[in-house]
N, C-alpha and C positions, 0 to 999 in steps of 0.2 A: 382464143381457141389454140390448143395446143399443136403440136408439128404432126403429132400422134392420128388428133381428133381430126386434121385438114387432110391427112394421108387417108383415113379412114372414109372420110364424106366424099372424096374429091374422086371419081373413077380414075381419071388419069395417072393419081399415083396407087394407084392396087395392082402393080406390077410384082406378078408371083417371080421372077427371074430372079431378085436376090441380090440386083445389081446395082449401078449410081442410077439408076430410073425410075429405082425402089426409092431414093432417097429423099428425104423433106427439108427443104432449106428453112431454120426455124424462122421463127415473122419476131425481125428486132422492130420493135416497137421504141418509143420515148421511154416508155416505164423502164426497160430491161437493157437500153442502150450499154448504160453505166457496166452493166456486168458483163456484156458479150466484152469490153473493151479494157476493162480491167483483168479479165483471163487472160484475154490478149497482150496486157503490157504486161505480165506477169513471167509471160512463159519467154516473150522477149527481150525482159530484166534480165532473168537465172540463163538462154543463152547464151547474152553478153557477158554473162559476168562470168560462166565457165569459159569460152572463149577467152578473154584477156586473163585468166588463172592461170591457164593453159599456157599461153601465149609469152606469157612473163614465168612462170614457174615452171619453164624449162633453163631458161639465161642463168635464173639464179642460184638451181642447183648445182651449176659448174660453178659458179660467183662464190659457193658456199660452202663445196665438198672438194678437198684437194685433190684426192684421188681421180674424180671425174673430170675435174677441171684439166689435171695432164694429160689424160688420155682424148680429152677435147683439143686440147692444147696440141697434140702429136699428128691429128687426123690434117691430112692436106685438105679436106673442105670445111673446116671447123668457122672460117667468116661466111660459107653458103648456107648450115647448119644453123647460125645465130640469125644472119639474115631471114633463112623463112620464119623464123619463131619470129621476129620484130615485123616483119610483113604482115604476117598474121594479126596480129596485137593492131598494129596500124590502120588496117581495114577497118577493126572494128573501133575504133578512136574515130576515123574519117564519116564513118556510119553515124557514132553518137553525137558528132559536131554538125553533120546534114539535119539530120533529124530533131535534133536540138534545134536548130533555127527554122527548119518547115513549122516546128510545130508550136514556136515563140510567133512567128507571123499568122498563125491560123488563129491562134489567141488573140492576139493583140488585133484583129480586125473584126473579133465578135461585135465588138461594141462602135466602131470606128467605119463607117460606109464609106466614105473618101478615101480611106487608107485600106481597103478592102478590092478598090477600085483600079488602084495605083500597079505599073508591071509589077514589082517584087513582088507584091502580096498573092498576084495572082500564079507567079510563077513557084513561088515557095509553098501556097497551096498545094498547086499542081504535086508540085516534089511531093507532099506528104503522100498524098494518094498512090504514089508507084510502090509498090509491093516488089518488083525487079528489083530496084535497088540492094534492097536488104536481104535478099535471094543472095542475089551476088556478090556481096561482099562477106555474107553469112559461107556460104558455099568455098568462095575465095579464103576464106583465112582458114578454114578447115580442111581444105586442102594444102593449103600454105603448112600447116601441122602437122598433118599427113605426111606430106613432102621432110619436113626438117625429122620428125619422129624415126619415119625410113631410113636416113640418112644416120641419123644421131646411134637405133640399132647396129647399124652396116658398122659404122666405127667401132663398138664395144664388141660386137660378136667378130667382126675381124682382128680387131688388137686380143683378145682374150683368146684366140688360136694360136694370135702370136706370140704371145705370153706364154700358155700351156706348151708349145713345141720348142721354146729357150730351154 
């Protein structure tokens, strides 16, 4: 039955208000697991991977443009400015080395009861299951970019006044 056809039958969700009351959490089934979960590692890949774009392809366009690089070079916070951009980057490296190992032990104990048994497994488990985590390191580094982006502006729009008024 669809999420549709159970909101339909179900009186409790035939809430005219338009709200989360209204709404139908769909039924994952075995059949359809594979796909809720593959949306999911999909949209969690292309975050990651704009995150550490971001993250690293801020460093390198000083690494790489002279022009930008002196003017990074001249800013009295220019090692706070690199720092968040590597913070940032870091989070999410710290994120795919947790998560990388919760979800080597959630595997490696499908087949293995004893080693399923065992603290690590059950506590790397655990780890996979928190959703927090990845909140907050996701939240964290984009803030952290946030933070160097601000910063990185304040330099160019101030040297670039002070440039135009020499």
């Amino acid at each position: 039955m669809s999420a549709q056809q159970r909101m339909e039958t179900n009186p409790e969700h035939r809430s005219h208000s338009g709200g989360l009351d209204s709404l139908v959490v769909p039924l994952v089934t075995p059949a359809n697991v594979d796909a809720y979960y593959a949306n999911y590692a999909e949209y969690a890949k292309t975050l990651r991977a704009w995150l550490v774009a971001y993250g690293i392809g801020g460093p390198v366009l000083f690494l790489t443009n002279e022009k930008a690089a002196a003017r990074l070079a001249s800013a009295e916070n220019a090692l706070t400015i690199i720092a968040f951009f590597l913070i940032g980057v870091g989070l999410q490296v710290l994120g795919t080395v947790v998560n990388k190992w919760a979800a080597w032990h959630v595997y490696s104990t499908l087949d293995d009861e004893a080693r399923a048994n065992h603290w690590p497994s059950r506590f790397w488990c655990w780890v996979n299951k928190q959703t927090w985590f990845d909140i907050l390191l996701d939240t964290s580094s984009i803030a952290a970019f946030a933070v160097a982006t601000a910063l990185l502006m304040g330099v160019f729009l101030t040297l670039g006044k002070t440039a135009s008024a020499t």
